[in-house]
C-alpha positions as CSV (number, residue, x, y, z in Angstrom):
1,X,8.5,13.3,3.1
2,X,7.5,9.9,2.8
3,X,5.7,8.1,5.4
4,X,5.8,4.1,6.1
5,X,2.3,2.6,6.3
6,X,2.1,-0.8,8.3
7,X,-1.4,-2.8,9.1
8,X,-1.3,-6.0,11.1
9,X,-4.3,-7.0,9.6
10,X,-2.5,-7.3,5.9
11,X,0.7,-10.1,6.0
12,X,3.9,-8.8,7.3
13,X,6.5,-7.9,3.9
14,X,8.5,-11.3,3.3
15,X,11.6,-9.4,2.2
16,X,13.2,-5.6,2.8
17,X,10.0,-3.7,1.7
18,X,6.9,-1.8,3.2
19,X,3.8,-2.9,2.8
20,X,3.1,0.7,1.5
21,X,4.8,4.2,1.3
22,X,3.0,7.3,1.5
23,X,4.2,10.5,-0.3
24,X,2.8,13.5,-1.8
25,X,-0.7,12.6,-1.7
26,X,0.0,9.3,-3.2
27,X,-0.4,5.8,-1.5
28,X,2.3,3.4,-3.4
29,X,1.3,-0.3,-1.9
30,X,3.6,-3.4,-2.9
31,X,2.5,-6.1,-4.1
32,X,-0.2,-8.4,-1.9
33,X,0.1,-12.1,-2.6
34,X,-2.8,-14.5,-0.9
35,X,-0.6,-14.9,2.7
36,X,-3.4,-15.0,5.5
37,X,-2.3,-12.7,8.0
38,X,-3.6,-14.0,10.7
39,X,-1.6,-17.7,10.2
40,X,1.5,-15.9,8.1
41,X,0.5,-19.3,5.9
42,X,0.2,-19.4,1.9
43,X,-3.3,-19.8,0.5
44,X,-3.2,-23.0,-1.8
45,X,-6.4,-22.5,-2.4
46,X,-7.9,-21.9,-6.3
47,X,-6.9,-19.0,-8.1
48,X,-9.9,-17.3,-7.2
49,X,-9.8,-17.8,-3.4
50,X,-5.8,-16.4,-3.5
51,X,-7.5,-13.5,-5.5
52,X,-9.9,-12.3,-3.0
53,X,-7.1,-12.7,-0.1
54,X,-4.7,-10.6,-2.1
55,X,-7.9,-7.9,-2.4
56,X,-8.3,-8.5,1.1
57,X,-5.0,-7.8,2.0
58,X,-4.8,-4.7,-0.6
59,X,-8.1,-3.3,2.0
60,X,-6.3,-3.8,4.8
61,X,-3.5,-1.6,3.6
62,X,-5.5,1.0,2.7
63,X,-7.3,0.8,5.0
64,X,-4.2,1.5,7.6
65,X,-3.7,5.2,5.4
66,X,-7.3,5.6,6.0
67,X,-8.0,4.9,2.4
68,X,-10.2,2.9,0.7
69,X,-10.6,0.9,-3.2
70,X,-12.3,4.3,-4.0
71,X,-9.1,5.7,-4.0
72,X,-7.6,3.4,-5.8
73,X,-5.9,5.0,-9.5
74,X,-3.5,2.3,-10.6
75,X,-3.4,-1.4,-9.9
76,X,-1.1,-4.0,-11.6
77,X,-1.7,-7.7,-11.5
78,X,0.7,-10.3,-11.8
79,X,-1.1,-13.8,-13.0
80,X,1.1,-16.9,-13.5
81,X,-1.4,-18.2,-16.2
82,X,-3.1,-16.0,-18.1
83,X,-6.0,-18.5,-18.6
84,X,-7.2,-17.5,-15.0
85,X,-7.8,-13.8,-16.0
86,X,-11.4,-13.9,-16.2
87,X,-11.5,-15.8,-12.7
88,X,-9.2,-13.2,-11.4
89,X,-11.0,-10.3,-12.9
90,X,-14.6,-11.3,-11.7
91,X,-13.0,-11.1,-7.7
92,X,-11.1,-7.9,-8.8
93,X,-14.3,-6.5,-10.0
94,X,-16.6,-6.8,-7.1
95,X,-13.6,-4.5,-5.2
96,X,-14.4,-1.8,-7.5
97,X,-17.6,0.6,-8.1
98,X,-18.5,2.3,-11.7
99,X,-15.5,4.1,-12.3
100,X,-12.7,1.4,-11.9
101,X,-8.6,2.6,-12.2
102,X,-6.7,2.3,-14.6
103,X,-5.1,-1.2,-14.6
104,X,-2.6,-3.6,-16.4
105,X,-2.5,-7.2,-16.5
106,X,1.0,-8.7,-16.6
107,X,1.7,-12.9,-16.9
108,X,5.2,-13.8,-15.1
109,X,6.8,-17.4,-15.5
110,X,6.7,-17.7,-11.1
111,X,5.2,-15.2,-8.1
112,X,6.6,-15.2,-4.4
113,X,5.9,-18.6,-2.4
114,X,4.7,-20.1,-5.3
115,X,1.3,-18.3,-5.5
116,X,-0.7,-18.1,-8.6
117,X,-1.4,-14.0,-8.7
118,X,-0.3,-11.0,-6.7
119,X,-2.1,-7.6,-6.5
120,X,-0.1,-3.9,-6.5
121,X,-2.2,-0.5,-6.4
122,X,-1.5,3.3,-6.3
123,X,-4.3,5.2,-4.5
124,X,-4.5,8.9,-3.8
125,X,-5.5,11.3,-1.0
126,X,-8.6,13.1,-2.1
């Protein structure tokens, strides 16, 4: 049965979604753009400073199943402009210890609220 996961400390969904379903030992957590919680405000900050929000936001979801970037398998980012992968990837990295998930990097023509990348990850219960 699949289990709605909600934190107050990530942004409320800005359309019909959860911020995260849990089912069958898997953690399936929508996307995260740079939305501070706290304000419900857009980041315009550099690409690096949404990047670590997004992350930020990601922790906070996991960390409402209890779950952390350890558990992390999958993650998907959406970038805007390629040319901001290595700033993107150096905030991604410091997320993640030696064995990092499997990930994929996809470039999209426009993001929600006009952001410049979004974060998605699958985790699993150990």
């Amino acid at each position: 049965m699949k289990k709605r996961i909600q934190s107050e400390s990530a942004p409320a969904p800005v359309g019909p979604y959860s911020q995260a379903i849990s089912v069958n030992g898997f953690l399936y957590c929508s996307g995260q753009i740079a939305i501070d919680p706290k304000t419900n405000e857009v980041l315009r900050g550099s690409v690096t400073d949404q990047a670590r929000l997004c992350m930020e936001n990601v922790k906070a979801v996991l960390g409402a199943a209890n779950l952390t970037f350890d558990n992390v398998v999958k993650t998907t980012i959406f970038l805007t402009n390629m040319e901001d992968f290595s700033l993107v990837n150096e905030v991604y990295a410091s997320y993640f210890g030696e064995v990092a998930p499997a990930r994929s990097t996809v470039a999209v023509s426009a993001l929600p609220k006009g952001v410049d990348v979004e974060v998605e990850v699958i985790a699993h219960h150990n």
